[in-house]
C-alpha positions in Angstrom: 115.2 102.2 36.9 118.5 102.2 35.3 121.8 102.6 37.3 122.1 105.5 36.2 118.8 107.1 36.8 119.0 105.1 40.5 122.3 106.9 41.0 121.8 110.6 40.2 120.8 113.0 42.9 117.2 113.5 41.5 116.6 110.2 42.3 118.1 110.2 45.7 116.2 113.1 46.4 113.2 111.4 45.8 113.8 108.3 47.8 114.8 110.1 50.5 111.5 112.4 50.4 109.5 109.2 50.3 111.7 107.6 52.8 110.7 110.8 55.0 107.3 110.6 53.8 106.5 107.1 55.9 106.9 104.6 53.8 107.2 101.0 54.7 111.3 101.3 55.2 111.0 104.7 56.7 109.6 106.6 59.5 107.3 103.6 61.0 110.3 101.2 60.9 112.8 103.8 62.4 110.2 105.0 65.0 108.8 101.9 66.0 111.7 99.8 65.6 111.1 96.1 64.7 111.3 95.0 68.7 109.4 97.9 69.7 112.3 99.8 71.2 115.2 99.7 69.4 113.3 101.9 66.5 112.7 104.5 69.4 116.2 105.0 70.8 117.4 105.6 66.9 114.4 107.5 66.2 114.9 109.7 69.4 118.8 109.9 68.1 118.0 110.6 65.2 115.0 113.3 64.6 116.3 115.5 67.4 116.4 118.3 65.0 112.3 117.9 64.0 110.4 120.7 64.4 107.0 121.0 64.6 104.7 124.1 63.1 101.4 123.4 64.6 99.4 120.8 63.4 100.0 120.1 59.8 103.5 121.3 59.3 106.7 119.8 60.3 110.6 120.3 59.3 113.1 117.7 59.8 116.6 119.1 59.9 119.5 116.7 58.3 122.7 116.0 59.1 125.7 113.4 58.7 123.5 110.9 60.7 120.6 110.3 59.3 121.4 110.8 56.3 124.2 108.1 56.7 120.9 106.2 57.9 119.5 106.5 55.1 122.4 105.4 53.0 122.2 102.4 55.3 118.2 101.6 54.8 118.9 102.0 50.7 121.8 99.3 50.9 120.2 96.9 52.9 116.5 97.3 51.2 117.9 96.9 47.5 120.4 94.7 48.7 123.8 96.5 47.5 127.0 94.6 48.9 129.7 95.4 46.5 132.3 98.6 46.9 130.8 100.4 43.6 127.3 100.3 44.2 127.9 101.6 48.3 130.2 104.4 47.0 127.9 105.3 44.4 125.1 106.1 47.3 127.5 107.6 49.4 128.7 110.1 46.3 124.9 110.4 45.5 123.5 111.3 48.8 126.4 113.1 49.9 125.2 116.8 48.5 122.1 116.0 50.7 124.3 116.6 54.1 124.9 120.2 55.4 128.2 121.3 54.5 129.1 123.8 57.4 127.3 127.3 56.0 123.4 125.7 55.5 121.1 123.8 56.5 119.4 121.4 55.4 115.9 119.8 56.1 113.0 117.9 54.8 109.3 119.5 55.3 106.4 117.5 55.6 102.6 118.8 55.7 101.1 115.8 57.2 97.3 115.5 56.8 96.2 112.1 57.5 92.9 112.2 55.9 93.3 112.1 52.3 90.4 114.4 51.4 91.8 116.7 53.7 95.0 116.4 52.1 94.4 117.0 48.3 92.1 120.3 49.2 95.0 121.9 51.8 98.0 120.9 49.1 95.9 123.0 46.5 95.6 125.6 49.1 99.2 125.4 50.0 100.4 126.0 46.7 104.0 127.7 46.8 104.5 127.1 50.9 108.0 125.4 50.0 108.9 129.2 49.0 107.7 130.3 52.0 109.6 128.5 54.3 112.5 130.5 56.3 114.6 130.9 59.7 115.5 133.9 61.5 118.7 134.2 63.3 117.9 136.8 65.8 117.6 140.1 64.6 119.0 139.0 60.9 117.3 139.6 58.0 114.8 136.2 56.9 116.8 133.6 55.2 114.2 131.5 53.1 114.2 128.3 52.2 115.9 127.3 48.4 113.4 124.6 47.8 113.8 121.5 45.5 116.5 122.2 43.4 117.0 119.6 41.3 113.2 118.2 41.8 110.6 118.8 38.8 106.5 119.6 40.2 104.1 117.0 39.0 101.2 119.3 39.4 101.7 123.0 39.5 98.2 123.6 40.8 99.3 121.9 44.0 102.2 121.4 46.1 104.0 118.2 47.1 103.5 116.9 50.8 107.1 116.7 50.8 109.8 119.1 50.3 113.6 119.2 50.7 115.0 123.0 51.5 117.9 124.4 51.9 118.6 127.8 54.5 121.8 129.0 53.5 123.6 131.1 56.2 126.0 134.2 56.1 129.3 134.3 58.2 128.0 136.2 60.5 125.0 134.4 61.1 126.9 131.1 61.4 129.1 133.3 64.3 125.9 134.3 65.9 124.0 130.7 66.0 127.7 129.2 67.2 127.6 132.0 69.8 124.2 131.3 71.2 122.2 133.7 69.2 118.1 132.7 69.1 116.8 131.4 65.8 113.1 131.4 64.7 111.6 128.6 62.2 108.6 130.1 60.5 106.3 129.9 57.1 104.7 133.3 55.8 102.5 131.4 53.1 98.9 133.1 53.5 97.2 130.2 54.4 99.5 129.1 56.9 101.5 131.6 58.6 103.2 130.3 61.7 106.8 130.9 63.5 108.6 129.1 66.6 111.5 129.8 68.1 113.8 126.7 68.4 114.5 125.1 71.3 117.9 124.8 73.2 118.4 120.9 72.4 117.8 121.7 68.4 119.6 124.7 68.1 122.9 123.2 69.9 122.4 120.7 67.2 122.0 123.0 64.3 125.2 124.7 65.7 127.1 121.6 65.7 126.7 121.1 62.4 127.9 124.7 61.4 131.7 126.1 61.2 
């Protein structure tokens, strides 16, 4: 990987999908911690905003923190000390934070059993285009999914997905003023809404102005 290439946002993108995704630096270490505790607090910090959609489907929703965790795990994993190389992670994960009139989250359809897994991503073809929120009586807002990402495999979808939900004035106004919002997927093999809890959506509204 060239600095380059390890510098653009494509590439940020993806390590932060596979950061999501579980791998060895990611969810296990944050959620698990390395003492057995101190992972838990910071996971519990951290992935207030994650939502589950039954079983299978689950939405974490960024923000300034962990994605400044993230920054963090990338410096100290590929061991980057000097000013240019921490700025250059800052500048590329920067566009990855909300910026006041979205947000922004990372959707997972977690299927631990692999054979399970490739037939429901070949049924799930297109869900990242189905993804939306609601704020109360509003019309659907759905998700812009993986802008800057390219498919491997159009015949299936990826078991990761960064989306963005981007917001009117007047639904920012609402949500701020204590308005409901509903999280929901109207793919037609897995159609599913929830309305979001009081502890998520102060969080959401915190992050919007």
């Amino acid at each position: 990987i060239t600095l380059a290439h390890r510098h653009s946002r494509h590439w940020c993108c993806q390590a932060l999908l596979r950061w999501r995704h579980g791998c060895r630096h990611g969810w296990r270490t944050l959620r698990h911690g390395r003492d057995g505790t101190h992972g838990r607090r910071w996971f519990e910090k951290i992935v207030v905003g994650s939502v589950a959609l039954g079983e299978h489907l689950r939405v974490q929703f960024e923000n300034e923190v962990t994605i400044r965790y993230q920054i963090q795990e990338m410096l100290r994993i590929e061991k980057i000390f000097e000013q240019e190389g921490i700025q250059a992670e800052i500048d590329a994960y920067s566009p990855l934070v909300p910026d006041g009139q979205n947000w922004k989250a990372t959707m997972l359809l977690e299927y631990p059993d692999v054979s399970d897994r490739r037939r429901e991503l070949i049924r799930l073809v297109g869900i990242e285009d189905h993804m939306f929120v609601q704020v109360e009586d509003h019309a659907l807002v759905y998700a812009k999914a993986n802008e800057d990402l390219v498919l491997e495999n159009p015949n299936k979808t990826s078991s990761v997905h960064f989306l963005r939900f981007e917001l009117t004035p007047t639904m920012v106004a609402a949500v701020k003023a204590g308005a409901q919002v509903v999280l929901g997927c109207d793919h037609k093999n897995l159609e599913t809404r929830l309305s979001l809890d009081a502890q998520t959506l102060a969080n959401l509204a915190f992050d919007l102005h």
